[in-house]
Every structure is written in C-alpha cells, then in structure tokens.
C-alpha positions in Angstrom: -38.7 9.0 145.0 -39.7 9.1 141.6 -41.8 12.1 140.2 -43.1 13.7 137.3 -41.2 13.8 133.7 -39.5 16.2 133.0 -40.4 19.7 133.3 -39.1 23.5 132.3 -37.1 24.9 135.4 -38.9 27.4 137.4 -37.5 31.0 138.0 -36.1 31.7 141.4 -35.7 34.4 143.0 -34.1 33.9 147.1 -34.1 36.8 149.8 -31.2 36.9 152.2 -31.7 34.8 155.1 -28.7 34.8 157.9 -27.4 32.3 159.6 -25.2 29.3 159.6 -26.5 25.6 158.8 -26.6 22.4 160.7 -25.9 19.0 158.9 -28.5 16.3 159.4 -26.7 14.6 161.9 -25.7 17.8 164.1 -26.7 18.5 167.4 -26.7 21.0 169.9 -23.3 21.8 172.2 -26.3 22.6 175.3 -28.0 18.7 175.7 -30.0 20.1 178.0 -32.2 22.5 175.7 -31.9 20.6 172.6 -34.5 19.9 170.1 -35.5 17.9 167.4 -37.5 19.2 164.3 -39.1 16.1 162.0 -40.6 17.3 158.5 -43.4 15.2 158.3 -44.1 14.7 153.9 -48.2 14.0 154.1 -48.7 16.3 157.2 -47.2 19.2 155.6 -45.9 20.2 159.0 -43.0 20.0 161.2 -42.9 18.3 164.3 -41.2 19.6 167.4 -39.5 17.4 169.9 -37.8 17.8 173.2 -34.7 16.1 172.5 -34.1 15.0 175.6 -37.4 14.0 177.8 -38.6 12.9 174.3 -41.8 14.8 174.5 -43.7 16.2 171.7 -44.0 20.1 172.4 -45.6 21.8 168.7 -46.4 21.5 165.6 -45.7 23.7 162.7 -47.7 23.8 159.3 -45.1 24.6 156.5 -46.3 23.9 153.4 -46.8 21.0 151.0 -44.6 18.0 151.2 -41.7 19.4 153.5 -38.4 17.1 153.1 -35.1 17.8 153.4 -34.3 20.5 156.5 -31.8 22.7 158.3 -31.3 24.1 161.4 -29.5 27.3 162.7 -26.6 27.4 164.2 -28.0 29.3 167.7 -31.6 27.7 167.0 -33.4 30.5 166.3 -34.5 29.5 162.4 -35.5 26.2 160.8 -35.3 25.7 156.7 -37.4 23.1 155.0 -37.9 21.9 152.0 -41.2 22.3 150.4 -42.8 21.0 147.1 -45.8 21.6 145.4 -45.2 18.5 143.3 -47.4 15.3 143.4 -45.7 12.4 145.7 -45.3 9.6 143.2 -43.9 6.9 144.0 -41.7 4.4 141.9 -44.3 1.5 141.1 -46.9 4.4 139.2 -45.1 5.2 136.0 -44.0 8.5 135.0 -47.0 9.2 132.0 -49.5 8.8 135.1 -47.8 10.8 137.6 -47.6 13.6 134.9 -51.1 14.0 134.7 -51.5 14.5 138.5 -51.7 18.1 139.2 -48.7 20.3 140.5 -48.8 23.5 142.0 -45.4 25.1 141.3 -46.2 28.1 143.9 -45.8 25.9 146.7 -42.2 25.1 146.0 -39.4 26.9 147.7 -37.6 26.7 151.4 -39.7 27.6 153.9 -38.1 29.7 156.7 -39.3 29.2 160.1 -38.9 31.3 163.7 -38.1 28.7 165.8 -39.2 30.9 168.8 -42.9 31.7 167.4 -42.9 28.6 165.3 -44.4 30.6 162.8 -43.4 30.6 159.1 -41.5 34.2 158.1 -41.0 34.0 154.4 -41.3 31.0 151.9 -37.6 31.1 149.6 -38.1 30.5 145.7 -35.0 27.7 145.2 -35.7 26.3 142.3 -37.8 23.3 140.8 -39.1 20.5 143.6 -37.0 21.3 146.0 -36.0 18.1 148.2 -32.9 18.5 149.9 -30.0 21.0 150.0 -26.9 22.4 151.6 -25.3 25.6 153.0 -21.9 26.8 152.8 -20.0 27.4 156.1 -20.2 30.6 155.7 -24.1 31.0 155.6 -23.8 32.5 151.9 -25.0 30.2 149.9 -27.6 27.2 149.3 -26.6 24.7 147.0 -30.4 23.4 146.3 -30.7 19.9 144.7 -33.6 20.2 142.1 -34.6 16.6 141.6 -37.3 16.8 138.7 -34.8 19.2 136.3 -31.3 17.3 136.9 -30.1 20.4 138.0 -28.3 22.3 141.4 -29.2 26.0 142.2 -26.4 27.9 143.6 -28.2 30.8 145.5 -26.3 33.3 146.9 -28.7 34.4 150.1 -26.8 37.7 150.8 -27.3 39.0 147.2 -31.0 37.4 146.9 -30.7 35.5 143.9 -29.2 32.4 142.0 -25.9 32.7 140.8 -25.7 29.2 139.2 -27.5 26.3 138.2 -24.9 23.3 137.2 -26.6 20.6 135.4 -26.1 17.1 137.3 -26.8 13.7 136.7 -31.2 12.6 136.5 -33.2 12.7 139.6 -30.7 14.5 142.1 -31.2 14.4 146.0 -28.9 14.0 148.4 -26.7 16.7 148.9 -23.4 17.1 151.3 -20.3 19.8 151.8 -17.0 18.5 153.0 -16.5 19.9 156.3 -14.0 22.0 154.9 -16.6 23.8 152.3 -14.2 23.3 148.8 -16.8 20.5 147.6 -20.0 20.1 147.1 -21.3 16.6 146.4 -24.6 15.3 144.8 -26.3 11.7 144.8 -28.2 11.2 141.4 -30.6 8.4 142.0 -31.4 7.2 138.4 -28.0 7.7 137.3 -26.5 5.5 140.1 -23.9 8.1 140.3 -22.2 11.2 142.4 -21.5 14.6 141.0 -18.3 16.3 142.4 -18.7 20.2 142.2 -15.8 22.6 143.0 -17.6 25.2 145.0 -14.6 28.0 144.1 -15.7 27.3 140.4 -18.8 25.7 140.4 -18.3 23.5 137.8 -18.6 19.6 138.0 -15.2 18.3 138.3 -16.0 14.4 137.8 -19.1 12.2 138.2 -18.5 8.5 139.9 -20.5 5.4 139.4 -21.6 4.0 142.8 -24.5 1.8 144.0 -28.1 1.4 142.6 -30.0 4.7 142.9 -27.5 6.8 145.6 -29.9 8.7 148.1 -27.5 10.1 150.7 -23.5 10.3 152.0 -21.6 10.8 155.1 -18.2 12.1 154.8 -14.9 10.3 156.9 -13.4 12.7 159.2 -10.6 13.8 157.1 -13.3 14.7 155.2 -11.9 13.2 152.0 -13.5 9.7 151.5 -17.5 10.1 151.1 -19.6 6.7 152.4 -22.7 6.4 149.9 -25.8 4.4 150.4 -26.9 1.9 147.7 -31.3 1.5 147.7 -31.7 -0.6 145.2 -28.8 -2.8 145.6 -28.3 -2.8 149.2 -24.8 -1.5 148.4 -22.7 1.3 150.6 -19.3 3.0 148.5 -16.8 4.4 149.6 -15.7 7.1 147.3 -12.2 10.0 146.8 -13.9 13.1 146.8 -10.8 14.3 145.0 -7.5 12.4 143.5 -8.1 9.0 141.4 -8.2 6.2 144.4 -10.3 3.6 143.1 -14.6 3.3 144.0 -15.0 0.6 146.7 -18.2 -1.2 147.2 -17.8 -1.9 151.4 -20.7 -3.5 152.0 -23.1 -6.0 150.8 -26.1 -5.8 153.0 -29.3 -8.0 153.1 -31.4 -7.9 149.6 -34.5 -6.7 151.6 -32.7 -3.6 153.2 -32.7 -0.3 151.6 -30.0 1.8 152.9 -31.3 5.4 152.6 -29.5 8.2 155.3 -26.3 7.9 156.4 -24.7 9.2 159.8 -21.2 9.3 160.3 -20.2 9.0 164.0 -16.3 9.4 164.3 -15.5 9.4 168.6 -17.1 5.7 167.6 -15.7 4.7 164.7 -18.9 4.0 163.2 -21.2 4.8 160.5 -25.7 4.9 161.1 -27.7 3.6 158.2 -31.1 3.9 157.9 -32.6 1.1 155.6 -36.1 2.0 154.4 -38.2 -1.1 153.9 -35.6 -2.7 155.7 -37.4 -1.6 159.1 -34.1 -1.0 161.1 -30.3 0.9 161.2 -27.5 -0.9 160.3 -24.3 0.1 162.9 -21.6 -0.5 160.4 -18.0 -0.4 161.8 -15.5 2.1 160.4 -12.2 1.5 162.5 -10.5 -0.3 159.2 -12.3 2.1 156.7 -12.1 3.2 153.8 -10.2 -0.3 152.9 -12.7 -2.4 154.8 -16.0 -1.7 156.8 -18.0 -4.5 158.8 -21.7 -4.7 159.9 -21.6 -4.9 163.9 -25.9 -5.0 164.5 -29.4 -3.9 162.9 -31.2 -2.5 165.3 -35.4 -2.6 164.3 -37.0 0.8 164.6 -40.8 2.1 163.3 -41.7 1.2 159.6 -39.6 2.7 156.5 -37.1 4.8 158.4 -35.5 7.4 156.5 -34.1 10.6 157.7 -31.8 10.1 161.0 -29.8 12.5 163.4 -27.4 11.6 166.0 -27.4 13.7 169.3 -24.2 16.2 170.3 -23.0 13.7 172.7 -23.2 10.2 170.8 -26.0 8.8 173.3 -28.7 8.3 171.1 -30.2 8.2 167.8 -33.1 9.6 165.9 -34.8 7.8 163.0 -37.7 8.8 160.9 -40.4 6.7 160.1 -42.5 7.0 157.2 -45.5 4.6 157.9 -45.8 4.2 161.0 -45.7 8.5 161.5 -42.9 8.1 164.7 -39.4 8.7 165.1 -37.6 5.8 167.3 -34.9 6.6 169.6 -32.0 3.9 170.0 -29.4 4.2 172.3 -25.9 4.1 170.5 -24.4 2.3 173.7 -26.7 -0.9 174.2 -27.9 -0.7 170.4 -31.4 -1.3 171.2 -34.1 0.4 170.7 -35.7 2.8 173.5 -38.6 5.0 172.7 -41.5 5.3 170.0 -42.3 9.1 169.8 -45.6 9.8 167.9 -45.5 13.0 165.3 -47.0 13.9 162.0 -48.1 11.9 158.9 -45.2 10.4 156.8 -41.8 11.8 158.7 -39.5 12.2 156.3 -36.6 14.3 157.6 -35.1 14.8 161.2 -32.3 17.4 162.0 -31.4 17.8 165.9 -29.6 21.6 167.3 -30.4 23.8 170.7 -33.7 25.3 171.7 -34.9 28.7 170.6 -32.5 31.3 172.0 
C-alpha cells in the first residue's frame, strides 16, 4: 500500500509486554478451543471467530487502521498493528496523499486481553506501524516502519528501542527463521529483501526479487525464503544465508496478485493469497527450491490478503478486503467451504487457542 511521502521518524517508547508470538500461519495444539482474530483496516476492530464451528463470537475496537497481528503463545493476548496514517492507495499519488491528515498518536501496537477483549495498553513502535515480528524468546519486536524505510528493534523487557536499521523504501512484510538468527524484510518499492543478523543487527545483504515483495514463508530447514511477487505475479525463492543463486519459481497469471504466503510442510505445499486475483494459489513444493508447480486456484471473497492455516492442516483462512469475510477452504478437497461475515476491509488473520 502506498502512503504518504516521506516523513521524520516518530519517537518510541515500548513497555514490556510478555509472552511469546505466533506466526501468521500458526495455530493452536487444542483444535477444539481455537480461535481466529481478523484485523479488519476500515472497521478499526478485530474480529473474533470460533475457529472451528466458524461462528462470529466478538468484536473488538482497537484503534485506527489495525494490520499486521500476533497472537500469544497460551491465547491470552493479541498484538495489532495500528496506524494513524491516511489509507492511500497506489492510483492517488503521493503530493495528494500528503495533504490528507495524519494523526501520529494513533500509531503503535495495540495490546489486547484476549479474555476481556478489551485493549490494556497501546505500544509506541515506531512510524506507521504495519506489520512486525517477535523473537522466540518474547524479547524483542522487530517493527517494520513502512513510511520511514526503517525497522525498530524494541526490546520489550527493557521498554525501549534498542535499534532502528535503515532498510530498503516502503518496508512490510516481516519474518524470523524458525531458528531466530535472521530477520528478514520485504521492501515493496525496492523490489527487494533485507537480510538482518539479529546477534548484530546489522543488514547482512539485500536481494533483488519480484515486483514490489509483500510477504515470505520460510522452507522447513528454514534456509530458503518463498517470496511473493504483486506486481509481477512472480514467487522467489531466495538463500537466506550463503550465495546460491535468486530463483524466480513461478510465473502466475498477469491478473493475480500474490500477496501472503503460507508454508504448509506435512503437505509439501505452499498457500498464496492473490489479491485482485480473487482466489489462493496451492503451489507444490515437493521438488523445491529447484522447481515448484501450481496444483489449483481455489476462488475465495474479493481481494484476499492475510491467510492462516489451522494446527492440523484441514483448513484455511483467507482475508477479504471488499467483500468484509474471511473464506474457509478445505486443504483436502481444495474447494471452498464457508463465507464468514466480519468487519469492514479484513486485512490480517492469525489463528492460536482460546483465552486460557
């Protein structure tokens, strides 16, 4: 998404929060209790779904323009995203979006009790906050700050940030390998990925890969990193150390626009979600990261972005922008199997057990 020019960084300032963070595509070990959480952008809520019967249970107002979010590891507290900068999108250019009115209070990570589904304490974590990362440990948030080109390292025990590593323009997807040594970060207008040692953090390389990168899965070796392509319908495979070359896998249709990716490994497979594309593309990984191979797209709502797959592989959760629904598809018949109604413009979707 694009926003405003650029602007100063704002201070920041982060309280300790505990806890240990989910990926997007995590999912509690208890099926039975799980839930979903879906940061809806226009509602300035989060919607909360019982993972398995499907039903809507709450909503939650969080703040303005809630994105990227994060679960606990036992449940018991959500993170989101939250902006107080103008949604813009790409056709309005940038001298007209800068004259829209921001409210730089509003940005920070909003902490939510999952229990009273009540918001505790808003996190300051840098400039337009839109998606971010924790280490395994629960110590630190690695904060992608897309309007600034920057990263804020925020060490939560300590309350403050320890770092802020410049990265490529327009920065938003961010990952950790599973084993915590990296931290990577998709810069959209720089078609690019920035590699950050997380014992130094300092940049160790940036690599070209698709048209305007919005997100990454990571192989289960945890060295090769799958990126999704927007503009160029493109997904890379890319070392996340060592010099093995860039591969471009897949060529998908022009009108798809891959946006999350999902890496599901008892499967073999990787989940795309393709914006304006209207569906997921199931991408076969057996032969990867030398080859790859498109097996289905399934059609879901309109504009899906943010996706989660379930603990036990059955089914998966898509986010969809206009048409305010997530879609459930089930990962064995690849079809699609329920519309769930939630809040204006979902944006965001993480999955993980039921208030303890």
């Amino acid at each position: 998404m694009k926003h405003v020019a650029w602007r100063p960084l704002v201070g920041v300032m982060v309280f300790g929060v505990c806890g240990y963070i989910f990926e997007v595509a995590a999912a509690s070990s208890n099926a039975a209790t799980a839930r979903a959480y879906v940061s809806n952008e226009d509602g300035q809520s989060v919607s909360v779904l019982n993972a398995e019967s499907f039903a809507s249970i709450a909503t939650i107002d969080v703040g303005k323009r809630p994105r990227g979010l994060k679960l606990s590891r036992d449940g018991s507290q959500l993170f989101v995203a939250v902006s107080g900068l103008p949604k813009c999108p790409p056709t309005v250019p940038d001298e007209e979006c800068a004259k829209l009115e921001r409210d730089l209070k509003a940005d920070g990570i909003a902490v939510v009790d999952t229990a009273s589904r009540k918001v505790i304490k808003v996190l300051a974590a840098g400039s337009d906050p839109e998606q971010f990362a924790m280490s395994n440990d629960g110590k630190r948030l690695y904060v992608a700050n897309e309007d600034v080109g920057l990263l804020s390292v925020v060490d939560v025990d300590a309350g403050k940030v320890i770092e802020r590593i410049k990265v490529g323009l327009e920065p938003e997807g961010v990952a950790m390998t599973p084993n915590g040594r990296w931290v990577l970060v998709t810069n959209e207008s720089d078609s690019s990925v920035s590699v950050i040692d997380t014992a130094t953090l300092k940049v160790t390389k940036t690599v070209p890969v698709g048209k305007r990168p919005r997100d990454m899965a990571f192989a289960p070796d945890g060295n090769t990193a799958y990126v999704s392509g927007e503009l160029d319908a493109s997904l890379y495979s890319m070392p996340v150390t060592g010099n093995e070359p860039v591969r471009r896998l897949l060529q998908l249709r022009e009108a798809t626009r891959p946006m999350a990716v999902v890496q599901d490994s008892a499967r073999n497979r990787l989940y795309l979600s393709t914006g304006r594309g209207g569906t997921v593309a199931i991408i076969d990984t057996k032969d990867a990261p030398q080859a790859v191979k498109l097996i289905k797209e399934v059609p879901v709502g309109k504009r899906p972005w943010g996706i989660a797959l379930s603990a036990d592989g059955r089914h998966l959760y898509t986010a969809n922008g206009p048409s305010n629904d997530v879609s459930v598809v089930d990962t064995t018949t690849l079809t699609e199997v329920k519309r769930i109604p939630v809040g204006s413009s979902p944006w965001g979707i993480v999955l993980g057990p039921a208030p303890p």
